[in-house]
C-alpha positions as CSV (number, residue, x, y, z in Angstrom):
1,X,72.1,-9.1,-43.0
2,X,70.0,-11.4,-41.1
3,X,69.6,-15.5,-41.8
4,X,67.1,-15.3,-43.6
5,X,68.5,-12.4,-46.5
6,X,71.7,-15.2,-46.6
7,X,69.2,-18.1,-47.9
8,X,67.5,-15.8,-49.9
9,X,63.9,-16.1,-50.8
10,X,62.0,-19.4,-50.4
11,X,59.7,-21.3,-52.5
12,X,57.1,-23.2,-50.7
13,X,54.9,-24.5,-53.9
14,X,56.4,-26.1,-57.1
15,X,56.0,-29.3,-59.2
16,X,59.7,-29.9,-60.1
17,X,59.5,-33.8,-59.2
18,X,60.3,-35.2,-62.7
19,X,57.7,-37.4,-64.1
20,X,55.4,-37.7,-61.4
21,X,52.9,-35.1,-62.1
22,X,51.8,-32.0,-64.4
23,X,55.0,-30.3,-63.5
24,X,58.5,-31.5,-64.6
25,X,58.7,-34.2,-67.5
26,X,62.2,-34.8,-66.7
27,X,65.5,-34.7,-64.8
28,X,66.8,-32.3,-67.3
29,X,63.5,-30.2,-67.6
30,X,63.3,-30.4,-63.5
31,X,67.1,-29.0,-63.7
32,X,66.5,-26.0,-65.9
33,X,63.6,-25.2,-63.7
34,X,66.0,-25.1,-60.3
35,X,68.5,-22.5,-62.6
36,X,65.7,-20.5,-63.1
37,X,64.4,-20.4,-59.5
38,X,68.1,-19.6,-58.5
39,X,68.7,-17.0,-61.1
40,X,66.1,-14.6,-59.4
41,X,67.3,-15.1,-56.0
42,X,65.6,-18.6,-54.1
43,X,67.9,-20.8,-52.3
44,X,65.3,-22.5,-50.6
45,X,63.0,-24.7,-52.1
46,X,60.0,-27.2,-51.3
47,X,58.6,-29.1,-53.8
48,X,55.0,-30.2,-53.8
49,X,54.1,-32.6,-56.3
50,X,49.9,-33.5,-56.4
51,X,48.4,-36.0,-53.8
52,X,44.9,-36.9,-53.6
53,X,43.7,-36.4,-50.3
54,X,41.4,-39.7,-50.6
55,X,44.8,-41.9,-51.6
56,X,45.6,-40.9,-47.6
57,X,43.6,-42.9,-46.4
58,X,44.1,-46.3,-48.0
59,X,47.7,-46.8,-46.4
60,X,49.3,-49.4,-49.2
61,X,48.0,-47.2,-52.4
62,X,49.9,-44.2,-50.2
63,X,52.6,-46.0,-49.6
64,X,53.1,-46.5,-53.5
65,X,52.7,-43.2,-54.4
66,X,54.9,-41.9,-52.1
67,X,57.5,-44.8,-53.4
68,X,56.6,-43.5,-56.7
69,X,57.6,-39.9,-55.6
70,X,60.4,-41.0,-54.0
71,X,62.2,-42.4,-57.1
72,X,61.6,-39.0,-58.6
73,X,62.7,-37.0,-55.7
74,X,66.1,-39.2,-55.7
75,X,67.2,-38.5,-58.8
76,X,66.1,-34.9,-58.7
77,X,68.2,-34.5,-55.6
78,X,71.2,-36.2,-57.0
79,X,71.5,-33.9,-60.3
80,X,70.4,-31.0,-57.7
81,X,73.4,-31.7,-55.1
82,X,75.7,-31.6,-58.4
83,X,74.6,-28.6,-59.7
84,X,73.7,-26.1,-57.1
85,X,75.4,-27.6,-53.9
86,X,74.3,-24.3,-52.2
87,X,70.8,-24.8,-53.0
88,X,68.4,-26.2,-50.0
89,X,66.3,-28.6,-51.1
90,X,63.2,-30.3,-49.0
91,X,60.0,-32.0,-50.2
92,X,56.3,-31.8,-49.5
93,X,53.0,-32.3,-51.6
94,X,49.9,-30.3,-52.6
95,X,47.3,-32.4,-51.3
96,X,44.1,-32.0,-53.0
97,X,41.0,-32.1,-50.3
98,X,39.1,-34.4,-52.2
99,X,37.8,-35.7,-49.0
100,X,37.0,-33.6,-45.7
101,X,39.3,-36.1,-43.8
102,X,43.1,-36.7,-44.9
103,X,44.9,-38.7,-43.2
104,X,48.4,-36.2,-43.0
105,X,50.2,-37.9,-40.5
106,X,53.3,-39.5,-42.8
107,X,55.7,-36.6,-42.8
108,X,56.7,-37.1,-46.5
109,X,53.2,-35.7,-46.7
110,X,54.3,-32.5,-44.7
111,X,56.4,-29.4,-46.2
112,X,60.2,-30.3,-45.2
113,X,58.1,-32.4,-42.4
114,X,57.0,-29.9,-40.7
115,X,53.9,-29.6,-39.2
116,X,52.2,-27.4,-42.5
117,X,50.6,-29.1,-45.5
118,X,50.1,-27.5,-48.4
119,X,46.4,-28.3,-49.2
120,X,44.7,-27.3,-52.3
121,X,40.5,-27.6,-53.2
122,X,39.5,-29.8,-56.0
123,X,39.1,-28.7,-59.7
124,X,39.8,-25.2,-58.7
125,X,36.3,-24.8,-57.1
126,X,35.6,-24.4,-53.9
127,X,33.1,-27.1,-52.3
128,X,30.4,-26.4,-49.3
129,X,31.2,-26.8,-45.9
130,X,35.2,-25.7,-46.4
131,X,35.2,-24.0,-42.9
132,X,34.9,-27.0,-41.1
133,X,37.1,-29.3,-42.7
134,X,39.9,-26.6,-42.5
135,X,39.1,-27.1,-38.5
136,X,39.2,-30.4,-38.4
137,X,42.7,-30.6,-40.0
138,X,44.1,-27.6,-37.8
139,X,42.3,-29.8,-34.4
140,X,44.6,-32.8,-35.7
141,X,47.9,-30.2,-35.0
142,X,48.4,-29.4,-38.9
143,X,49.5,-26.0,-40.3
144,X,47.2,-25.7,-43.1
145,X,48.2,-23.4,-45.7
146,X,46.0,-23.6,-48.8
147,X,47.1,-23.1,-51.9
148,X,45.9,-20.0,-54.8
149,X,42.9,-18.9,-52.8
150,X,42.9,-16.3,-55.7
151,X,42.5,-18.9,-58.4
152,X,39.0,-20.7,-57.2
153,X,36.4,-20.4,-59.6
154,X,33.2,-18.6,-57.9
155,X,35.3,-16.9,-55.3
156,X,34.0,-13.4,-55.9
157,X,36.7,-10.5,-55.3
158,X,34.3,-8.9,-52.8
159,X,33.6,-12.9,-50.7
160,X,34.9,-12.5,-47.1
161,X,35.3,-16.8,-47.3
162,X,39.0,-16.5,-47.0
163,X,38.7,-14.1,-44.2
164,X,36.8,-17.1,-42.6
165,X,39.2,-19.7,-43.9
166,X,41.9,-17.5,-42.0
167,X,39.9,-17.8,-38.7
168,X,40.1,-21.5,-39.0
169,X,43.6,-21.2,-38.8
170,X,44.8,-21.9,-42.3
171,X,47.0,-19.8,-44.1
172,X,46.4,-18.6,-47.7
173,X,49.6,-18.8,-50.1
174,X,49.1,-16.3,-53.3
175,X,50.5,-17.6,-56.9
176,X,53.6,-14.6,-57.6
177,X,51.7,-15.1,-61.0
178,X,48.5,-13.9,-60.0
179,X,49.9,-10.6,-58.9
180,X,50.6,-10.3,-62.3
181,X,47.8,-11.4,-64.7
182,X,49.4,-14.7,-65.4
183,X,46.0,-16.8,-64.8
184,X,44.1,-14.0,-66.3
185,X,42.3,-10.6,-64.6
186,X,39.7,-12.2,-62.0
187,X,42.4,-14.2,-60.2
188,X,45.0,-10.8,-60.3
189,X,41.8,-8.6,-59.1
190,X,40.7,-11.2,-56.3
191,X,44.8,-11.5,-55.6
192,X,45.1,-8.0,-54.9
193,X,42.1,-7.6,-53.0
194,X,43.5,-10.3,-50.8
195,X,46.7,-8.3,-50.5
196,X,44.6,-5.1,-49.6
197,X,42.9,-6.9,-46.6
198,X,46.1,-8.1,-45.0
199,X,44.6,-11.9,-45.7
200,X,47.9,-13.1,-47.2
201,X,50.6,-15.4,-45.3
202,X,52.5,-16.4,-48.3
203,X,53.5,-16.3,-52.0
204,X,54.8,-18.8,-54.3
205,X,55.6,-19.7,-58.0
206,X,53.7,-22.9,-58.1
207,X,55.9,-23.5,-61.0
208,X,55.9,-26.6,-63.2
209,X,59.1,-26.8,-64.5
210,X,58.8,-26.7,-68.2
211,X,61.6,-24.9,-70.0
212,X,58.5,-21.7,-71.3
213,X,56.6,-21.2,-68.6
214,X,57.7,-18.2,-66.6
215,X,59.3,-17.8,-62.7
216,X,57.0,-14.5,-62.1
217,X,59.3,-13.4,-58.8
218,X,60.9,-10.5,-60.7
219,X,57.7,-9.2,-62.2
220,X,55.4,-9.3,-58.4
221,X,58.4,-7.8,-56.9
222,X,58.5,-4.9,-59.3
223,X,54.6,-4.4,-58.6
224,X,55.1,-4.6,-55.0
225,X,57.8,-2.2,-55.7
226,X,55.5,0.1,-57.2
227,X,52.7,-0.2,-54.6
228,X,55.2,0.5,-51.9
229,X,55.2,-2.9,-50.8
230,X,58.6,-4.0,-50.1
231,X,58.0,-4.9,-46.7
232,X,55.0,-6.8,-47.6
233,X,57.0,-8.8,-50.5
234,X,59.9,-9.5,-47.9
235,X,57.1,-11.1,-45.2
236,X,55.5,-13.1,-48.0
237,X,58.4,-14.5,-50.2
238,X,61.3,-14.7,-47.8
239,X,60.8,-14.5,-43.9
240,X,57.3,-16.4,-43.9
241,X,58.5,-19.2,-46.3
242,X,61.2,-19.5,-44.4
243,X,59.5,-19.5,-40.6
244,X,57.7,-22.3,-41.9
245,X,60.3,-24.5,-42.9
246,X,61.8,-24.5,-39.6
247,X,58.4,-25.1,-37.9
248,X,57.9,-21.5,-36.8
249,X,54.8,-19.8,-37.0
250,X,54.8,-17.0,-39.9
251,X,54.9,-12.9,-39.1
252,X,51.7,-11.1,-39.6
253,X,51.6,-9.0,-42.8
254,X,50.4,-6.0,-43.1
255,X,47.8,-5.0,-45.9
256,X,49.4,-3.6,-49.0
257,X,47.8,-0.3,-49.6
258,X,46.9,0.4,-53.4
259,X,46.5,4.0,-55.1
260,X,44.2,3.5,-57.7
261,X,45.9,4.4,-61.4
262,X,49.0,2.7,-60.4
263,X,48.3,-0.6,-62.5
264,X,48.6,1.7,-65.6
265,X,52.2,1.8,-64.6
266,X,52.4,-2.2,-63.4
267,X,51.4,-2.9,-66.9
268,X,54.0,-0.8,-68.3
269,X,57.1,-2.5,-66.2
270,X,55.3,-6.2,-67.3
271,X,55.1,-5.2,-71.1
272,X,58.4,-4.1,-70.6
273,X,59.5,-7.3,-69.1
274,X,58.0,-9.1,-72.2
């Protein structure tokens, strides 16, 4: 068993900070969430509440949202140490790019302050000139990894943009949901082309800790499963997650071949699951 199969799988993109943004109402909520996350096998886990990239660069309104955040994260982490003691728990944000230039030097900012920042583009969309600005922030020594490259309205299956983005030097983190038709079929088609091309660093939940919405880690590891990807799923939701927590740079993955009629039997295991 190597150190990384003892911490189980890690989860790099959540919003189980209670009260502060669209994730977790509460403590309790927040809580429930955590169980959830540990019942299907992660003992690492990074929460990343929202930031606006533009709120970086006016130090005092940073400095109360991160107080704001904190207060959240403190109690989270109290109620956390009580109930799962075994459970790692760092912090992080999504910061949305809102502007080309963040300013992501606070490490509160930073994923268990490290050197990656989980960056995400506004309103789902992608805006011009995105090759540059994901320069720019790795030239400042940040490991960019952006968030659901799968979920960005007008990001065709067949765009080679995150192929680009790659060469930049960010890193693209797939929603475990995606895989699976959670955020409907273009994002699970443009997910699975990613996975075809090798372009994937990293999977998350991006859950938001409300007592209905689903974990999805069983589910994408059953279709992985079916795909012959077990290797691929091991890269992307334990060893990589984990690499970058303790500041190391992440393995490459290799493409996840797909045999064409094997999403009849996908859909079967996921009505199943139902």
């Amino acid at each position: 068993m190597t150190s990384d199969d003892a911490l189980g799988y890690t989860d790099l993109h959540n919003h189980l900070v209670p009260g502060v943004d669209d994730g977790a109402r509460t403590v309790e909520d927040a809580l429930e969430g955590i169980g959830r996350l540990w019942e299907v096998g992660i003992r690492t886990v990074v929460t990343t509440p929202h930031l606006d990239g533009s709120i970086t660069q006016i130090p005092s309104v940073l400095e109360r949202r991160l107080e704001e955040v904190e207060e959240g994260w403190a109690r989270l982490k109290e109620a956390a140490d009580r109930a799962y003691p075994e459970l790692n728990l760092y912090r992080g944000h999504e910061v949305m790019l809102d502007v080309p230039d963040p300013v992501l030097t606070d490490p509160r900012v930073r994923l268990a302050e490290s050197s990656a920042v989980l960056v995400e583009w506004p309103r789902l969309r992608v805006p011009p000139a995105t090759k540059p600005v994901l320069s720019r922030l790795r030239e400042t020594g940040v490991t960019v990894i952006l968030a659901h490259p799968e979920r960005y309205h007008g990001l065709t299956r067949e765009s080679l943009l995150p192929g680009e983005w790659r060469k930049m030097g960010a890193l693209l983190q797939v929603n475990l949901g995606s895989l699976v038709g959670a955020y409907g079929d273009a994002p699970r088609k443009r997910a699975m082309t990613l996975l075809e091309r090798g372009w994937v660093d990293l999977m998350a939940t991006d859950f938001h800790g409300r007592p209905h919405l689903p974990v999805y880690l069983d589910q994408a590891q059953e279709a992985f499963e079916v795909f012959g990807g077990g290797v691929q799923f091991d890269f992307l939701v334990r060893q990589n997650p984990a690499r970058i927590v303790r500041g190391e740079e992440p393995l490459g993955v290799p493409p996840l071949p797909i045999r064409k009629g094997l999403w009849k039997k996908v859909r079967e295991l996921l009505n199943r699951n139902e």
